[in-house]
C-alpha positions as semicolon CSV with decimal commas, in nm:
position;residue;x (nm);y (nm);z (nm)
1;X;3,703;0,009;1,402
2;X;3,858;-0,360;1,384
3;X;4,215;-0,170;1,304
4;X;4,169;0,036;1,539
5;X;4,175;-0,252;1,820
6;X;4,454;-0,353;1,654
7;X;4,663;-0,082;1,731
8;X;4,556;-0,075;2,115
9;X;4,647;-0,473;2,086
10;X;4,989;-0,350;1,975
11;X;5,044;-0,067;2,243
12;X;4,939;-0,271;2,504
13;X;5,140;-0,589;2,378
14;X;5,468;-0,381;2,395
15;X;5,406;-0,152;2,685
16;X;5,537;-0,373;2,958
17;X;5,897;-0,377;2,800
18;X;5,933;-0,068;2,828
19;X;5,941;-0,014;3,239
20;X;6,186;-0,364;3,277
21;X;6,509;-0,207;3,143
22;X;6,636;-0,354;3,491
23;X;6,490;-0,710;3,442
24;X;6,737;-1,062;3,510
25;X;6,744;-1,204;3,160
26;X;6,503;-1,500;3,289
27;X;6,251;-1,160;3,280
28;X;6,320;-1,059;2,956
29;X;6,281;-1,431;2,758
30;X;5,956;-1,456;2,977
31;X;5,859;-1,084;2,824
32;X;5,952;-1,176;2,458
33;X;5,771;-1,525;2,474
34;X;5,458;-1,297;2,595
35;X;5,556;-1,074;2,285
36;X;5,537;-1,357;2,044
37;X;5,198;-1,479;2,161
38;X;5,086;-1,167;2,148
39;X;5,203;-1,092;1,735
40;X;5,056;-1,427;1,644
41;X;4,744;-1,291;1,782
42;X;4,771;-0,963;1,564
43;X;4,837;-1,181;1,242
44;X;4,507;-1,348;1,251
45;X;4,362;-0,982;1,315
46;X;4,577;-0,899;1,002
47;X;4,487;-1,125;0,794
48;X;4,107;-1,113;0,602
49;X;3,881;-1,383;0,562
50;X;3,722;-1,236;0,243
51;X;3,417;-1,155;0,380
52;X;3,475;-0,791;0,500
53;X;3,515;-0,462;0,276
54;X;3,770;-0,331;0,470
55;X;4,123;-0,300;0,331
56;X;4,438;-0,314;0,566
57;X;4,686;-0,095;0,543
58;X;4,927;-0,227;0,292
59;X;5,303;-0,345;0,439
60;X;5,115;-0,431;0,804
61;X;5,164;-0,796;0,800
62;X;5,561;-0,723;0,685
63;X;5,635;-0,489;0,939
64;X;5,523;-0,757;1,199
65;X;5,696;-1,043;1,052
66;X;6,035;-0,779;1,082
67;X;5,942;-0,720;1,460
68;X;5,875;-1,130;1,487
69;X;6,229;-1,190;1,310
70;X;6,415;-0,910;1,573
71;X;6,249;-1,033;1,863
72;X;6,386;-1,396;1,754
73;X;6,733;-1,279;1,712
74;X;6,697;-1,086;2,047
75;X;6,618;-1,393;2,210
76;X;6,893;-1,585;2,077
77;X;7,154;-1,332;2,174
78;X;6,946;-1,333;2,550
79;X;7,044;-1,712;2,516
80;X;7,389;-1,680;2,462
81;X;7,489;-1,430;2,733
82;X;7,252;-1,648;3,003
83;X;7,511;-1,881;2,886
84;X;7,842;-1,708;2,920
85;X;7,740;-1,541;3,219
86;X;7,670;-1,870;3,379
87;X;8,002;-1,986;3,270
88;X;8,147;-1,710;3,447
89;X;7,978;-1,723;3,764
90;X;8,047;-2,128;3,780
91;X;8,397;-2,081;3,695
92;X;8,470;-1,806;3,976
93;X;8,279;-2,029;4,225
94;X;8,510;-2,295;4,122
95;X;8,813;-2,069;4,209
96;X;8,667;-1,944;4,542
97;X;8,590;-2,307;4,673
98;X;8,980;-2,430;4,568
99;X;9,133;-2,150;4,805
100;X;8,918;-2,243;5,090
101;X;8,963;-2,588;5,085
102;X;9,334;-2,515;5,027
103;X;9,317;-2,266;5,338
104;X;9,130;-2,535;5,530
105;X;9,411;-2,793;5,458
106;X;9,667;-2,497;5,643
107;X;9,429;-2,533;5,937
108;X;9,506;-2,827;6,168
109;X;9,190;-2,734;6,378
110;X;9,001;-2,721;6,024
111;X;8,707;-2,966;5,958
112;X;8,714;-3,046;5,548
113;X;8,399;-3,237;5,600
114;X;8,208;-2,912;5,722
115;X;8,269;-2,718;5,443
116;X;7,993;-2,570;5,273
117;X;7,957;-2,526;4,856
118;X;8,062;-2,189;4,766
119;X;7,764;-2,010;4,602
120;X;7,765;-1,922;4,218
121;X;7,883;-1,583;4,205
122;X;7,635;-1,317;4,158
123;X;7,333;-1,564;4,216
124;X;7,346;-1,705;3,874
125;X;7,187;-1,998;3,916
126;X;6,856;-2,224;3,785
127;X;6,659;-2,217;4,100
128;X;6,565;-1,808;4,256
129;X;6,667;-1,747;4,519
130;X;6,671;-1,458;4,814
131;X;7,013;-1,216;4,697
132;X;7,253;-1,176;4,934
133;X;7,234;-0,785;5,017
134;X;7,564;-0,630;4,905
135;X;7,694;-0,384;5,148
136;X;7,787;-0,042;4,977
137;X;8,089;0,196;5,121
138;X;7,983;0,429;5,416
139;X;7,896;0,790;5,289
140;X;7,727;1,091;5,381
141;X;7,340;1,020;5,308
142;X;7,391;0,680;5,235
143;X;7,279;0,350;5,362
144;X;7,114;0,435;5,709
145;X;7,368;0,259;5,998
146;X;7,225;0,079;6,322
147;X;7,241;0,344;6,619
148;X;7,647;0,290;6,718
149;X;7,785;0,120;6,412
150;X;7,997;0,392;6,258
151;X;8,114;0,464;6,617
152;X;8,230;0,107;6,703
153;X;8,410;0,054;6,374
154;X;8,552;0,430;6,382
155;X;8,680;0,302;6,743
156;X;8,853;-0,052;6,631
157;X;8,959;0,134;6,377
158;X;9,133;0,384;6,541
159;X;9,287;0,090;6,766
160;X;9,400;-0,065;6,408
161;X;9,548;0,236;6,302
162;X;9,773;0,291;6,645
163;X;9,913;-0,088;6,593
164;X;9,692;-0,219;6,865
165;X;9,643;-0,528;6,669
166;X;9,496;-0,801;6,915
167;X;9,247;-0,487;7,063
168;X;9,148;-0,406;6,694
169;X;9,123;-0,808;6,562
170;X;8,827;-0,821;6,885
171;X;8,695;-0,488;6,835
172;X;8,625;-0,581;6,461
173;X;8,515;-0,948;6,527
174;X;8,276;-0,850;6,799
175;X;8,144;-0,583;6,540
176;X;8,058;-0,843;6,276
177;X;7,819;-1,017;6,590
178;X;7,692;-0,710;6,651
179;X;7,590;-0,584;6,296
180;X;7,567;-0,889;6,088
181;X;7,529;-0,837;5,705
182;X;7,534;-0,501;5,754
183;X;7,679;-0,263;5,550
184;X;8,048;-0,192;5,688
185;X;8,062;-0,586;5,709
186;X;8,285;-0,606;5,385
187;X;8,509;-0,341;5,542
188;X;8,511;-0,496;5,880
189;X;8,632;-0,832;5,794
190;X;8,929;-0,688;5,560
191;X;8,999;-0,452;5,866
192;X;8,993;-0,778;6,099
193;X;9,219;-0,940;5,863
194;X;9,469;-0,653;5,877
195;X;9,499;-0,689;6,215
196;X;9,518;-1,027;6,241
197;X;9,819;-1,039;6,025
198;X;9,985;-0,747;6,217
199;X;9,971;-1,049;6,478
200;X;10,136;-1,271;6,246
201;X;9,842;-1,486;6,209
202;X;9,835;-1,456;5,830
203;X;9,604;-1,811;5,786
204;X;9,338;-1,623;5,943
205;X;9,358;-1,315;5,767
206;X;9,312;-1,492;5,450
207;X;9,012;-1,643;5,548
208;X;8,881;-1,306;5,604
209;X;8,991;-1,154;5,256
210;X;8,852;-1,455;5,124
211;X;8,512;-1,408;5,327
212;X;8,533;-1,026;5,233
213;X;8,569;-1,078;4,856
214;X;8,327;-1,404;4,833
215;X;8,097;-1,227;5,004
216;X;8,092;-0,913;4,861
217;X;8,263;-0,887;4,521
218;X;8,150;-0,517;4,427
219;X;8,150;-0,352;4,788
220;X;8,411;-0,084;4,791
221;X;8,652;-0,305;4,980
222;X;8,647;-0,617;4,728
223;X;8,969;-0,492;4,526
224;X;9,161;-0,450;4,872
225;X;8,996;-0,790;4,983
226;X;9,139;-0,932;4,686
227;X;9,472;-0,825;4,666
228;X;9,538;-0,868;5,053
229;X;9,410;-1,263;4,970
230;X;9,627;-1,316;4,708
231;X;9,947;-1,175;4,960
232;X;9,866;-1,429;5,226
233;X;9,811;-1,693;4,983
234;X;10,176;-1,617;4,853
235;X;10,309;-1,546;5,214
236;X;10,136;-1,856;5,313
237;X;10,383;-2,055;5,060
238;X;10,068;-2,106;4,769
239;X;10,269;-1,914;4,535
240;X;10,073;-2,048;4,244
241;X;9,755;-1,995;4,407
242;X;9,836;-1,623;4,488
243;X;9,982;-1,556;4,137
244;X;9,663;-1,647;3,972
245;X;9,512;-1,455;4,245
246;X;9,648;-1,155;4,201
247;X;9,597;-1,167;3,792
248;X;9,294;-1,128;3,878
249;X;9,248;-0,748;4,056
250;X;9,375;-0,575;3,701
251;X;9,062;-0,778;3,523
252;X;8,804;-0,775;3,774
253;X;8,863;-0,408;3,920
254;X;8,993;-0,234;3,615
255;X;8,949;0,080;3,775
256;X;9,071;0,065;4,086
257;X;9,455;0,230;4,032
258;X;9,535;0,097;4,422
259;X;9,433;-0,222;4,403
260;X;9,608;-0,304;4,058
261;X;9,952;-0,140;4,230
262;X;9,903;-0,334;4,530
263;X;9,893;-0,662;4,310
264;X;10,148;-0,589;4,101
265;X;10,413;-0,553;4,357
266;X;10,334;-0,894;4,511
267;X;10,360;-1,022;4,214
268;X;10,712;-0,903;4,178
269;X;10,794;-1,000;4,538
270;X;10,630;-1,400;4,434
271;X;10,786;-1,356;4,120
272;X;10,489;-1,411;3,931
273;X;10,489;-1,469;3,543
């Protein structure tokens, strides 16, 4: 029967929604703008032209125009967080390109002219583009490690660990050439910046915090790359810079206890307000 197609239009119209709960919201405006073509095509099925005998179900048209009106106000609020989370990602990217041209500026040996835009945090941007893989924390059964990794970074940081500083700033630096974007880079470069302030070379180890956290906001070691930036920044003599810094661990890992401690006792050593 005629209704009858109707009903597979409307399964099949709203089936793909259901299997993109993990969709960018770019996916899920595309998906509703499919959804509206698709209801307009169900209203002219709806509605009769008078020349049939068949009588649709009463309330069909009004149940549509209710789905119509949700999926409208769905898109709007789509709209608005696209918006706010773009605000957010432009604003951190902001923040991130200040303290390396600020760190550059430290750097007599630093080239201003070579640095590179800082990307929009998490990817938010108009064009796609490839994602930067994100590096999770080394556990049992978790991301599969290159044949030697855990052993070389076990061994720097064992030489970390016994105060073998310069040993442990190489170890770590040759690991990043080794294993590049792989996943114990986050950790590596906070490690490396460790040891490079253990031999007072604190400009350099905030470079790597800064690397570590830009890089790789929600590896394991971003609230330690964080905290460790703002330090330097402070110990550096940017007391402003590492104030506002260091605001930022409670807000952007709220659960990380460590982290927030960490900060907050910098901040009472830079007197932060």
């Amino acid at each position: 029967m005629r209704f009858g197609g109707v009903i597979l239009s409307c399964a099949l119209a709203f089936a793909p929604v259901a299997g993109h709960a993990q969709d960018t919201l770019a996916d899920i405006r595309q998906d509703m703008s499919v959804l509206f073509v698709e209801i307009q095509k169900l209203k002219r099925e709806l509605s009769t032209t008078g020349a049939t005998s068949v009588a649709l179900p009463s309330g069909a048209l009004d149940r549509i125009n209710a789905i119509e009106s949700e999926l409208q106000r769905l898109t709007a609020t789509t709209e608005e967080l696209e918006f706010r989370v773009g605000r957010v990602a432009e604003d951190g990217a902001r923040r991130l390109g200040d303290l390396e041209f600020r760190l550059c500026e430290l750097d007599s040996d630093c080239d201003i002219g070579s640095l590179g835009q800082v990307p929009t945090l998490g990817g938010a941007q108009d064009a796609p583009t490839t994602p930067a893989a994100q590096p999770a924390a080394p556990q049992a059964g978790g991301t599969q490690l290159a044949v030697g990794e855990e052993t070389d970074f076990r061994r720097a940081g064992e030489a970390l660990a016994q105060g073998d500083f310069q040993s442990a700033a190489d170890q770590f630096a040759a690991f990043r050439q080794t294993y590049p974007g792989g996943p114990l880079e986050a950790q590596a470069l906070v490690a490396e910046g460790r040891a490079l302030e253990g031999l007072g070379n604190t400009r350099d180890a905030a470079r790597r915090y800064l690397d570590a956290y830009a890089g790789y906001p929600d590896d394991a070691a971003g609230p330690e790359a964080l905290w460790r930036l703002g330090a330097a920044l402070g110990a550096l003599g940017n007391v402003a810079e590492a104030c506002v810094t260091l605001n930022e661990v409670a807000g952007r890992y709220p659960s990380s206890s460590d982290a927030i401690a960490q900060a907050a006792a910098a901040k009472t050593r830079f007197d932060c307000q």
